[in-house]
Structures are given as structure tokens and as C-alpha cells.
N, C-alpha and C positions, 0 to 999 in steps of 0.2 A: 829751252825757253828760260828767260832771267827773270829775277827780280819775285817772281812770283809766290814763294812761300813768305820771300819778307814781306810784300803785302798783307798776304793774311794774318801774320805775326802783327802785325801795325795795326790792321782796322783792329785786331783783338784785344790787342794790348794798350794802344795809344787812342782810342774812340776813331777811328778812322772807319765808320762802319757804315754802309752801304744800303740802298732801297730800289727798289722797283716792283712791280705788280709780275713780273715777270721772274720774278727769282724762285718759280717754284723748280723741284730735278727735275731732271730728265726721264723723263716717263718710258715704262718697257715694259715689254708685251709677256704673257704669260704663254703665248703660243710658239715664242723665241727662246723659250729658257731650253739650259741645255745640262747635261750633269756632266760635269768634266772631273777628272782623276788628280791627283794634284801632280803628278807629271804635266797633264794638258795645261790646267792653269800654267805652272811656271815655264813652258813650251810658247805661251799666247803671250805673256807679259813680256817674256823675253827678248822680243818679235818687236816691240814696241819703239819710233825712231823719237827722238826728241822733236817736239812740238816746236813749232811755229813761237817766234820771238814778240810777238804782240798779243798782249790778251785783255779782257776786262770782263773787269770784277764789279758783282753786285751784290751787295749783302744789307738783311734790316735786321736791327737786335731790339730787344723789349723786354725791360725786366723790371718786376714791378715785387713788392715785399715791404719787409721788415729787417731791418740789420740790427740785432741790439736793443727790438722794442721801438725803434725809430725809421718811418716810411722810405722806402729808396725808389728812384724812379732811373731806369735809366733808357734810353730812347735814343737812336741815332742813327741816321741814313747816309748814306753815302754813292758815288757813281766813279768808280775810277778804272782807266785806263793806265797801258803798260807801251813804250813804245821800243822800235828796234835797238835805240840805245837804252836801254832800261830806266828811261826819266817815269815816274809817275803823274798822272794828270787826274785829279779828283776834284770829285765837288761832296760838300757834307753836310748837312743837318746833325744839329746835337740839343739833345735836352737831357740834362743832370741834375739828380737832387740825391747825392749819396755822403751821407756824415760828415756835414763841414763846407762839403763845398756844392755850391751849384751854376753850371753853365747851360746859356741858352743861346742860340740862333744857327746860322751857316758862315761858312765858308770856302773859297776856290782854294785847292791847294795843290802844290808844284813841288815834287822832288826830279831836279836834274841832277843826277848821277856824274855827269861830266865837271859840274863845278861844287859838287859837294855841297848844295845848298838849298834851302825849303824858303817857298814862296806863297805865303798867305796871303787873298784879298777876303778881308773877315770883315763880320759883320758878328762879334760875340758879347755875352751881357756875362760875367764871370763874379762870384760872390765868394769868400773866402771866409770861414768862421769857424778857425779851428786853433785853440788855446790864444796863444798870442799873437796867431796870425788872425789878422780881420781886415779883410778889405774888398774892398768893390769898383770895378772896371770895364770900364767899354774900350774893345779889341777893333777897332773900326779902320779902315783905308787898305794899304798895299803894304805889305811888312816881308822883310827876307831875315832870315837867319842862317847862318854856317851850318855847316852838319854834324861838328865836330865837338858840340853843344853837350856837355855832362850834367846828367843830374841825380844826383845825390851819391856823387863820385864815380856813377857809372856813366861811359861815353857808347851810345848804338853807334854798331858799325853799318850804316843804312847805304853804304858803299859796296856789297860784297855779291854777285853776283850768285843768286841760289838758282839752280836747275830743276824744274818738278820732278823730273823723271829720277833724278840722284836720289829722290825720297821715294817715289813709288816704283821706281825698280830698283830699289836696292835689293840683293839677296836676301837680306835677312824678313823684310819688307815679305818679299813675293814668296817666302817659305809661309811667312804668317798667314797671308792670303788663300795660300792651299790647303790650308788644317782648320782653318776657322770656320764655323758652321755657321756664321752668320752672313756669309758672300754668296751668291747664286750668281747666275751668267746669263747672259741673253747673246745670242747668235743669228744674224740674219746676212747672209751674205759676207761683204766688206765690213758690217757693222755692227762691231764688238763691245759689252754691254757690261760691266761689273758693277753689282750691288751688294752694299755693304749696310747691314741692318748691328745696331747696334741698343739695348736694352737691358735692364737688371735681370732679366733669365739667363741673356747670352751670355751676360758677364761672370756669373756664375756658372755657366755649360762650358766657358773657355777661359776660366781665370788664371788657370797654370801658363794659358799658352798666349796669354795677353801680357804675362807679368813678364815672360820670355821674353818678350819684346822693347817693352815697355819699361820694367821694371815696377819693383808694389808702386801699387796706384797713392799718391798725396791724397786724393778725394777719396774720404770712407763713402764706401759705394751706400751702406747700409743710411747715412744720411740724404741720402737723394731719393725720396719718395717714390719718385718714378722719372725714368729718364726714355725717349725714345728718337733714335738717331739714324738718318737714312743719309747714305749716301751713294750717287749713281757715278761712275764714267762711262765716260763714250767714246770710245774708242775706233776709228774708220779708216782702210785702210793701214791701221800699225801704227795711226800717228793719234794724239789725244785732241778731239774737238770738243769735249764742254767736261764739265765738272758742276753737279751739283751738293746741296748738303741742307738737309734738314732737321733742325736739334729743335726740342721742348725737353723742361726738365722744371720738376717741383724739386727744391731743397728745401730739409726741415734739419732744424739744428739748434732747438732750445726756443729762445728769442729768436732765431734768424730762421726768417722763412722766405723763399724767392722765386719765382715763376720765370721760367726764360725761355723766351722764342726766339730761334736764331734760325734765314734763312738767306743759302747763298749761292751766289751763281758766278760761273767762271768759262768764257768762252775763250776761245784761242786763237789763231790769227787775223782780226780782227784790225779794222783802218782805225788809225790812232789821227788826230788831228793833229795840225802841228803846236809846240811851243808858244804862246803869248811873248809878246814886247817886254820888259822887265823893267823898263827904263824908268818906270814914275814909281817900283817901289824902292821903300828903305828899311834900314836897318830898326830891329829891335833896338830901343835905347836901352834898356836892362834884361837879359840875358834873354830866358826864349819868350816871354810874356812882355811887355812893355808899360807894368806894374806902376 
């Protein structure tokens, strides 16, 4: 399956973030759970074929605080799909109010992988008020930009086909998986179940064997109040059909304090609609914003 972890790199990183009433995990039964050896885990994982080349993604973020003494809001839904040639198809809600800059409304948004290029029909209110930038714009009609777009000297490679399964069956990956006390399994049949709990006890009960992986964590764990983080797969037949993830996290850190709810869903072969007509949009007149 493509294109998939750069999705979630994107809604993460870029506001590309996701909603539905529906995006809670995948729910597992407590009468399914099973104790496996960490031979068996890396026995079950290894079993696993590459999923299905169409998936879609649902995810809602909500974080609400203080940065510096000054309110942040940040809000942002999204609906996207992933199709056989790994074009992405999303729709998105955003609301912004963090240090300087804030943006409001939706937009349709198109990445086709075959022409290396991003298709917005937006509808955005964008306010900028940071030293000597100050300005204010409405993002409105059918707009395309290339992909090949740098900013602030760095160029994404939103061309590069990523695999889930190259991340979650990696070896090093699926050794983590079988030492980590915070995994439990569900087993019924065809349908294979791993949950991944993640919290400030666990991280402390397996911080050698986190850092192994991972490397020291950037985020002082000791600044995050409380964090709790669930994740399910579904696994049926050997092949992966949904993927959930549920984050809450209080950060405290002087002046900066932050609330964050993050939840998200990810199904996998799934009917992807086709492509939209292109023909009535245009080009950005200045660079990826049209400022």
C-alpha cells in the first residue's frame, strides 16, 4: 500500500487533518485477548501480506492553550482518500489562531502523483501578523501548484511512494513490539488484533527499550502532564484492514500550556472516486499562496 504514512506526515505536519463521528479504534474484546511469547508476536507479524493500494483516512485534531502567555487555537477536519495510483483526494476544515498567524474555512484538495501537482478549490480567510509580515487574504476559486514548491529552502518530496507495512513490519519495528509491555493481542479466528497503549508509566516501564528504537525522545516526557495514547490494528486474514489511533495530551511548560485531542482512522481497500475535471483551475500567481 502507497502513499500512506506520507498522508499522515501531511495531515500532521501541513494541517491536512481529518474528522468524522466515526473515527473512534477499533474496538477488542477482552474475551479475545491472548498472551503470545515474543516468538509468536514476530511469528504473526511476519505472516502479514501488504495491504490493499486504496485506503482512507480520517482524522480530527483540537488543541486549545497558551503559547507564551498568548491563546492558541488550533482545529482542523479533514476526509481524504488514497487511490490505486497514489493520487490523494481530500476535503478539509481549518481553523487557526497560533502566534501571528490565523486561518479560517475549507477546502477540496487534490495531490496527483502522476503530474506532480496539488489542486486546491478553497474557500480560506488567512491573516498574517508576524514582525513585518502583515497581511490579509482571501484564498477563494480553483488554484493548482507544482510539487516541486520549496519553502524555506526545503523542497517535500510528496512523490515518493511509502509502504505501511516497510514501517510496521520492519524488524527492528516488530522486535519492539514483542518486548514492549504496553501491546496486548486479540485473537479470534482470521482476526488478528494488536493494541498499543501508550502513557507516562509505560514510558517510564520501557524507556530503554523506546530510546532503542527511537532514539532519546526531543519531547521532555516530564513536561507533558499527562499523555494517553491508544492504538489498535486489525489485522484479517494476514492482510491489514483498519488502523486506529487515539492521542489526548496536557503539556505544561512554563507559559505554554496545551490540551490536544487527536483521533484517527485509516481503512484500507476501500472505493476511491474518480479524479475531478482540472480544466477551470489555475495557477498560484505567487508561489504556493496567491498573496
Amino acid at each position: 500500500m502507497k502513499k500512506i504514512i506520507f498522508i499522515f506526515t501531511l495531515v500532521i505536519s501541513s494541517f491536512i487533518l481529518v474528522s468524522c463521528k466515526e473515527n473512534a479504534i477499533p474496538k477488542v474484546q477482552e474475551k479475545y485477548k491472548v498472551e503470545l511469547t515474543s516468538a509468536e508476536v514476530k511469528e504473526r507479524l511476519n505472516k502479514i501480506d501488504k495491504t490493499d493500494n486504496t485506503a482512507h483516512l480520517a482524522l480530527n485534531l483540537n488543541a486549545t492553550g497558551k503559547q507564551e502567555g498568548k491563546p492558541v487555537l488550533m482545529e482542523a477536519k479533514v476526509d481524504a482518500k488514497i487511490n490505486k495510483n497514489s493520487d490523494i483526494l481530500g476535503k478539509m476544515e481549518l481553523n487557526l489562531d497560533v502566534e501571528g498567524v490565523k486561518a479560517k474555512g475549507k477546502t477540496d484538495i487534490y495531490l496527483v502523483n502522476s503530474e506532480e501537482r496539488i489542486y486546491l478549490n478553497a474557500d480560506l480567510k488567512v491573516d498574517i501578523n508576524m514582525g513585518p509580515m502583515n497581511n490579509s487574504t482571501t484564498i477563494k476559486g480553483k488554484y493548482y501548484q507544482d510539487m516541486d514548491f520549496g519553502i524555506g529552502g526545503i523542497t517535500p518530496d510528496t512523490t515518493t511512494n511509502l509502504d505501511l507495512s516497510e514501517v510496521l513490519l520492519d524488524e527492528k519495528f516488530i522486535n519492539f513490539l514483542s518486548e514492549y509491555t504496553g501491546a496486548t493481542y486479540y485473537l479470534n479466528g482470521d482476526d488478528f488484533r494488536v493494541k498499543i497503549d501508550f502513557n507516562n508509566a509505560l514510558y517510564l516501564e520501557n524507556k530503554a527499550l523506546i530510546e532503542s528504537l527511537f532514539g532519546t525522545l526531543t519531547v521532555d516526557m516530564e513536561q507533558i502532564a499527562a499523555i494517553d495514547f491508544s492504538l489498535v490494528m486489525v489485522i484479517i486474514d494476514n492482510k491489514f484492514e483498519e488502523i486506529g489511533v487515539s492521542v489526548s495530551a496536557n503539556i505544561v511548560d512554563g507559559q505554554n500550556n496545551m490540551k490536544l485531542k487527536l483521533d484517527a482512522n485509516l481503512k484500507f481497500g476501500v472505493k476511491v472516486e474518480a479524479l475531478p475535471d482540472f480544466k477551470d483551475y489555475k495557477p498560484f500567481e505567487n508561489g504556493l499562496f496567491p498573496f
